[in-house]
N, C-alpha and C positions, 0 to 999 in steps of 0.2 A: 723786440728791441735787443742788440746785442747778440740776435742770432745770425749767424752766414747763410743759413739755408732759406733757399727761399724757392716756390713754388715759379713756371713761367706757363701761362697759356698768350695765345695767339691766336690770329683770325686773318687770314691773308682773303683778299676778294678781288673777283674781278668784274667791271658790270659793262655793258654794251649798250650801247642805245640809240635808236635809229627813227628818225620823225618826219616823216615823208610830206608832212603840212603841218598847220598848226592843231587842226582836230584828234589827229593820229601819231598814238608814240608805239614802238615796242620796243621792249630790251630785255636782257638777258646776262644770266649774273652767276658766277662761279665761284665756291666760297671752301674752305676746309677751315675746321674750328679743332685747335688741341688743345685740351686741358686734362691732359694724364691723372692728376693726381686731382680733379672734382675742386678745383677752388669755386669756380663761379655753376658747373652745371655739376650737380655729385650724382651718380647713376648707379655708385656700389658695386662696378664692374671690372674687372682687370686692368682693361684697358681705359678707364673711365671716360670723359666724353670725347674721344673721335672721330669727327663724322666729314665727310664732304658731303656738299650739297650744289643741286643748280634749280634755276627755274627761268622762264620764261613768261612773260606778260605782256597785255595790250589797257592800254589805258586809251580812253574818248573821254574829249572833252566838248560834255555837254552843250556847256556855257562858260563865261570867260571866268566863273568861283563854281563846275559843277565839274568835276572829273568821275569817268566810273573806267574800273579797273577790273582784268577777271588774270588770276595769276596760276600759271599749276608750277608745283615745286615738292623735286625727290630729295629726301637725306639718304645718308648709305651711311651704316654705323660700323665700326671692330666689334663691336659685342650689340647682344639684342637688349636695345633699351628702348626700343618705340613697342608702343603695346595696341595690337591689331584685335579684330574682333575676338580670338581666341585665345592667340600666345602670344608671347615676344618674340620682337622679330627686328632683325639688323636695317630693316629700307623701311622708311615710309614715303607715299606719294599723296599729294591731298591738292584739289583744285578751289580755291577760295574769288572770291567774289567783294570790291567796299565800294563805295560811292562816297567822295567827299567834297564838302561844302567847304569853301573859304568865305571870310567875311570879315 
């Protein structure tokens, strides 16, 4: 209260998505997150959290409450702040997998 300074982070995105029928979606999605100064991600690095990202998915829908999803998606950091089997490292890429129920 009463101070002028103040912190800014941002997240610009962009997403695509293309659904050939009602069983089949895929899309695809392009993102940079800045928060210099670690308000919401603090990584204790220079450049604290910079990262662009993209990914790509297909979601099937099972049934009309059963969706299953399988997504892969790369970050790319200014500094190493994803932690790989060995060291830190500026990229990570990881292929994830959910299945969701509505109801």
């Amino acid at each position: 209260k009463g101070n002028q300074n103040y912190n800014i982070w941002y997240t610009p995105a962009v997403v695509m998505k293309y659904s050939p029928n009602s069983k089949h979606n895929f899309a695809a999605r392009a993102e940079y997150y800045n928060d210099k100064h670690g308000v919401i991600v603090n990584t204790g690095t220079p450049n604290g959290f910079q990262t662009f990202g993209y990914s790509f998915n297909y979601d099937y829908c099972i049934a009309d409450n059963v969706m299953w999803r399988i997504e892969g998606r790369s970050l790319n950091s200014k500094d190493k702040i994803f932690i790989t089997k060995r060291n830190p490292d500026d990229k990570s890429f990881f292929i994830t997998t959910s299945l969701a129920v509505s109801f």
